[in-house]
Structure formats: C-alpha cells, structure tokens
N, C-alpha and C positions, 0 to 999 in steps of 0.2 A: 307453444314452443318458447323456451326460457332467452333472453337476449344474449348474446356471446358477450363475452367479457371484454373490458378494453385493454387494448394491445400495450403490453409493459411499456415503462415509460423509455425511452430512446431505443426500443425494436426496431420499429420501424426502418433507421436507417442502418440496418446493420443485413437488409433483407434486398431480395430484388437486384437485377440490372445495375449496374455503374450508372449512376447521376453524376449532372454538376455541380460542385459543390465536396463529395465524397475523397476521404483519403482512401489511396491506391496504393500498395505494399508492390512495388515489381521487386522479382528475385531475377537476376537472369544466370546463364548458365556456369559461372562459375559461384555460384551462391551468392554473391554481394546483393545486398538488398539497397533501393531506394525507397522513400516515401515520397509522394507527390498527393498534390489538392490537382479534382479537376476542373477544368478551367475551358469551356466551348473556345476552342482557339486556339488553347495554350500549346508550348510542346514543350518536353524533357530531351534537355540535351546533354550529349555525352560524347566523349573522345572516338566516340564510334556510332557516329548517326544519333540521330534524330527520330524520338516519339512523337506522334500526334495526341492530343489528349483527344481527337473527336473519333480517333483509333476506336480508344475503350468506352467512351462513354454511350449505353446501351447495351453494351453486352453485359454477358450473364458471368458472373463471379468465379472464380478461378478460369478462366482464360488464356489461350497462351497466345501473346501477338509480337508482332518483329517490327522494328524501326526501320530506317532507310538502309541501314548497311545490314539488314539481314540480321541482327541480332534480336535474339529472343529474349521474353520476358513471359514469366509466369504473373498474373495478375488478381489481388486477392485485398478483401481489406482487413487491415492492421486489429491482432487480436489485441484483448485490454492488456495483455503481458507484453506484446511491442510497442503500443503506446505509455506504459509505465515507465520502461526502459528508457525512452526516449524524450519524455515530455520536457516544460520546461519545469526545473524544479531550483528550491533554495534550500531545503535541507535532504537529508539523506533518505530515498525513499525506501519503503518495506516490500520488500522484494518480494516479487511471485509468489515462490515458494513458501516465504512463512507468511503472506497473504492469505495463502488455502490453506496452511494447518490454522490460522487463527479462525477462519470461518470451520472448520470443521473439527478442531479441539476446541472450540468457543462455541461449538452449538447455533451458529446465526442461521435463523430459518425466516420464511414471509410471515410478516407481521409484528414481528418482537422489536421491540424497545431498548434503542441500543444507544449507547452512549460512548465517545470517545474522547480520550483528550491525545493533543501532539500530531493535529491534524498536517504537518510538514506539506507538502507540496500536494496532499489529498489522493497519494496510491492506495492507502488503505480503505479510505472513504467509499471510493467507488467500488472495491470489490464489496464490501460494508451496505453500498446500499444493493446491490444488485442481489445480496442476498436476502434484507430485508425486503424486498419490493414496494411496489407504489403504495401498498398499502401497512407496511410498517412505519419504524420513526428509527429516526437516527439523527440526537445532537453531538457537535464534534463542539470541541472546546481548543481556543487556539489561544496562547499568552502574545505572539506575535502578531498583529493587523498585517507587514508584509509576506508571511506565510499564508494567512489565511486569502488574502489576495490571488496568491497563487495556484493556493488547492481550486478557489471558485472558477479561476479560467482553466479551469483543468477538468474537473466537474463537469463544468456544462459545458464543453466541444464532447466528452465523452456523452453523454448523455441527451447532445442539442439543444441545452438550455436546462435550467433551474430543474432539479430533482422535485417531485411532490414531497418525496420523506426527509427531506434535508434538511437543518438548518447549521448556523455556524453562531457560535459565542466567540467574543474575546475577553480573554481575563484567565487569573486562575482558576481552575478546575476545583480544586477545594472547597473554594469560595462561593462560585460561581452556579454548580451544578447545586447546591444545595438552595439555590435560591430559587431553580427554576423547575426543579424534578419534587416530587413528593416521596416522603420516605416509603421506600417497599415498591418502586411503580417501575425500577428499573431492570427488566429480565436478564441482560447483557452490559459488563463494562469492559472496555478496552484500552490500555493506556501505553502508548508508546510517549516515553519522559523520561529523565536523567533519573528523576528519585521521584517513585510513584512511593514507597512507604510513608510519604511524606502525606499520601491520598485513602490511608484506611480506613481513618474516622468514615470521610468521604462518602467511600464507597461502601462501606459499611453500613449507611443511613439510608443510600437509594436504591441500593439493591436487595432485591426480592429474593425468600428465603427457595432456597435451589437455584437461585443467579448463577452463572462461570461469571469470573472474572478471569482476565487473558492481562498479563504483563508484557511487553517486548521491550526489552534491554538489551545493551552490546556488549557491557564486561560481564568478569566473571562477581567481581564485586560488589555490582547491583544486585546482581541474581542474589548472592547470598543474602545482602541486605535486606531486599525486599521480602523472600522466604522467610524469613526468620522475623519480621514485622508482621509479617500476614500468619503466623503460627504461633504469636506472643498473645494473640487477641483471642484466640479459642472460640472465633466465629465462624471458622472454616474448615472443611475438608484439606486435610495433608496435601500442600500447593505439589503439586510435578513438575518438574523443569526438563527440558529438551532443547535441540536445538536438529533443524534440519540443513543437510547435504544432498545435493544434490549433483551427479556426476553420469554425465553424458559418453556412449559409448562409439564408436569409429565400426563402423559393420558393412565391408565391400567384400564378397566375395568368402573366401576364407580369410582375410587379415580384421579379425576381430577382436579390438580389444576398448580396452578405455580410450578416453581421450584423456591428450595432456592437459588439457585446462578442464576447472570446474568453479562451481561456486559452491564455496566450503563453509566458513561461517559466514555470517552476519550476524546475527543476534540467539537471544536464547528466548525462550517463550516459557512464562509459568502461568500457569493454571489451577482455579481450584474454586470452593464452591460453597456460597453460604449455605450453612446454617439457620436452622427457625428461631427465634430468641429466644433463651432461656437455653437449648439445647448446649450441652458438655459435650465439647468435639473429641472424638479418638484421635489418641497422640499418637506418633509412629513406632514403627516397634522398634528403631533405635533410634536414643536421643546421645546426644552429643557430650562427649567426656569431655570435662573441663582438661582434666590431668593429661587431655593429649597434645595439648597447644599451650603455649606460654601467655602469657596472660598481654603480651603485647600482640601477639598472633591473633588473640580473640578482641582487642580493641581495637584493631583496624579494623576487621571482617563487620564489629557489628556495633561499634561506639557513635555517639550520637553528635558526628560534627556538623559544624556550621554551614546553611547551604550555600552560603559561598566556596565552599571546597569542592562542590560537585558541581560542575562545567564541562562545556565538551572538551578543550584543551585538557583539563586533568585527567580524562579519559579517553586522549591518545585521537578525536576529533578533530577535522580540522572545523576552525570558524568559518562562518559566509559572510561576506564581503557585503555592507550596503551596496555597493555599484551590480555585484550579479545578484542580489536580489529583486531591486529595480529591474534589472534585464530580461530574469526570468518574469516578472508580473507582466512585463510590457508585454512578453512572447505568447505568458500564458491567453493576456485578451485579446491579443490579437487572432488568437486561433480560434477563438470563441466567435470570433465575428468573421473568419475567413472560412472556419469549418477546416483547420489545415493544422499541419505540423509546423513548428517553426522553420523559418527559411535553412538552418545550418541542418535539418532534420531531410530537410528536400536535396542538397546535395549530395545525400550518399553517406549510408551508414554499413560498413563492412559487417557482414555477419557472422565471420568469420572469429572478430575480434570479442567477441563476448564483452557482456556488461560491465560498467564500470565498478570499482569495490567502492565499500561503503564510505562514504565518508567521499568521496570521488567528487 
C-alpha cells in the first residue's frame, strides 16, 4: 500500500475542533462580525456580556454558543477573503474577486512556476500559492523592503509559518527576474505595477512558449498602454482585457432585490499568451484608425513618457505614509507570532459595512 501524501502545507489548521491559538470569526445575530485569537482564559467583551474563550475552545467548527447575557454567536474560522479584507496592509490589496479570475484566467494550477511582481501587502501571494501547492514555485518580486515585510507577516499567520513554494526578491522586476529565472522556465507571470509595459523584454525572456501572462492595473490608461506594448511585440496572443463586478443581492422573503452597495471596479485585468519564437502572431481583426483620434488623442494613450510621470498620485492613488507602513509591518509580525488578527481587527468589524475601496 502506497504512503498517503503529506497534508498541504497550513491544512492542518484550517481542520478540526477550536485550539488555542486559532482565529475565531463570531457573527452574532444582527450580522456584526468580530475576530478574536483564542486565548485558554481569555474572554471577549462587549456592551452586552461577556465571552469565555474556554467556551469555544474544543468544540467543532461552526458552533453556535451564548455569552453571559444570553447573546448568541455563530462560531467559524476566518475564510482567506475575510482575512484579506482585514489584514494588516501598506499598499492597496487585490481583492477577492479579481484574486479568482487571475487564478483562473491565468491558468495557476499545482505545480507551475509562477512568477509575480507588486507583491503589496501579499493578498495575491497567498491565493497564488494555495493554487500552486507545496509542490509548485512562486517568486514574488518586491521594489519596496517595507511591503515585502508586510506581505511575509501576512503569509505566514495565513499559512503558520514560511510557505515551501515561496520565496521574495527585492529590487526591479526587469532586472531582477532575469537574473534568477532561465529563459523559457517561466509557465505563469503576474504583474500588478503602475507600468508593467515597462516588463515585456522581461517577461518575454522567461516565459515559456504557451505562458498567460495576467496584468492588473487601475486606469484606463494603463490598460490601453500596456495592450498596445504587449501587441507591438508580435509575441503574443491578442491580450483581453476585462474587468470584474461583483453585486450582492437582499433575498427575505418576497422583497428581492439588489443591494444598495457593491464592489464595482477595482482594476482591469489583461491576459494573453506567448507565442513559440519565430511564430507571426494573428493580429486582430480590427486595428485602430489613426484618422479617428487627433494625434494628440493618440500621444497620450500611447507616447513614451518618462517614468516619473507614472505615480500613484498621477493616477488618482492615495500615497502610504512611512508611519502606517511601519504599523502595518509591526501588526503584520506580530500576528505571525500570536497566530491572531491585529488588535483593532478583535474589536469589531461591522459586516455590514462592506470593504474598504481601493486605494482605502
């Protein structure tokens, strides 16, 4: 009989009974959610009674148990989409949603070879590795040391410690990834950056003939930019750009409808697909009339300025603050070592209020 395979890498705690140690999502009856670490001793308190933490610990996952004043809580632990939402972060993380279309318009399956640059606060990372598993690779490429600080305490509370597939660079991506990838050995690239056109050489050199490469960008101006860079080079498959919405609906009874809030954009995602060398790529079956745009129209869209003009500020961004970057790293390792949410994450997060918008 063949040996059972070893158990993915941070399984383990996502299975089984409440431990010490484990984040605890309570929802209670008016949907508010809190996050809590538990804590043999501890208790959660609130305007209305008092939890025990030795309550939950032992029981079996989704639970529903009552504090001293009779108030209920459902008890369940935190999916990777509420701990995204909530972690500590320094730049603007890749939401859920275009999380899963990049794993599944970008093809990440176990095993492949994935490459990322703009690892920001490490949302994408982890969906990233859980689709490669322990036994794929995935190098993330960071220009910032206090970003990539913050992805690694982010990482490993999610994960309980250092990924097998993981590793992190700092530096350019251009630069950087050619020094340590061999040309053709790259199956998957993925680049969330202000100006990835600035990365085709690049990624042209490491990725392997049938690669996706996946773009995420927030204007519209990137988007155009980068299409029209990555279809100047006749290495690729006609890139596709989309962008996903996602809108929740209100369903009690007969009053069925939308809800008022959604999350509408964030970014756009392009896609598209090397080429074997030497192959002549099919151009689209409509190319772009000059005669329709004035020739200042088509210098902005796609003229070659300086990358000091591409910044978050020029593109409607706000900047991070050294002081909340620091903050977020300090939260991010401390959660690494407490196995917990940050403290402002334990007092209570309305769920009511839906995620913060980009750039938030």
């Amino acid at each position: 009989m063949s040996d059972m395979p070893a158990t993915p890498h941070g399984a383990t705690s996502r299975r089984g009974p409440f431990r010490p140690g484990d984040r605890v999502q309570l929802t209670d009856q008016k949907r508010r959610i809190n996050t809590i670490t538990l804590t043999p001793g501890g208790e959660f308190h609130t305007h209305k009674g008092v939890l025990f933490h030795d309550d939950l610990i032992g029981l079996a996952e989704g639970s529903v148990v009552e504090n001293t004043a009779e108030v209920r809580y459902q008890a369940l632990r935190p999916l990777l989409k509420d701990f995204v939402l909530s972690m500590p972060r320094g730049a603007t993380v890749v939401y859920p949603k275009d999380a899963a279309q990049i794993i599944q318009m970008g093809d990440i399956y176990p095993g492949a070879r994935v490459v990322e640059a703009g690892v920001g606060s490490g949302a994408l990372s982890m969906s990233l590795l859980r689709a490669v598993g322990d036994g794929g690779y995935l190098h993330s490429f960071e220009r910032r040391e206090e970003f990539a600080e913050i992805a690694r305490g982010n990482v490993d509370t999610v994960f309980g410690g250092p990924h097998p597939a993981w590793q992190i660079s700092i530096g350019d991506f251009q630069e950087k990834v050619l020094e340590t990838e061999e040309p053709g050995s790259v199956d998957r690239v993925v680049l969330d950056m202000l100006s990835p056109w600035e990365c085709v050489d690049a990624v042209s050199t490491v990725l392997a003939p049938g690669g996706v490469w996946v773009n995420y960008v927030a204007t519209v101006t990137q988007m155009s930019r980068t299409v029209e860079a990555i279809r100047a080079t006749g290495l690729y498959t006609e890139p596709e750009s989309f962008e996903t919405m996602v809108r929740g609906w209100h369903v009690e009874g007969l009053a069925v409808r939308p809800d008022h809030r959604m999350v509408a954009h964030t970014a756009f995602l392009i896609t598209c697909r090397r080429l074997a060398d030497g192959a002549v790529g099919i151009p689209g079956a409509k190319r772009v009339k000059e005669h329709t745009y004035s020739a200042e129209d088509l210098a902005t869209w796609t003229r070659s300025d300086e990358p000091e003009a591409w910044h978050h500020e020029a593109l409607g961004e706000r900047g991070v603050s050294a002081r909340k970057l620091r903050r977020a790293a300090k939260d991010a390792k401390s959660m690494t070592q407490r196995g917990s949410l940050p403290e402002a994450a334990e007092t209570g997060t309305d769920a009511e209020s839906g995620p913060q918008a980009p750039g938030a």
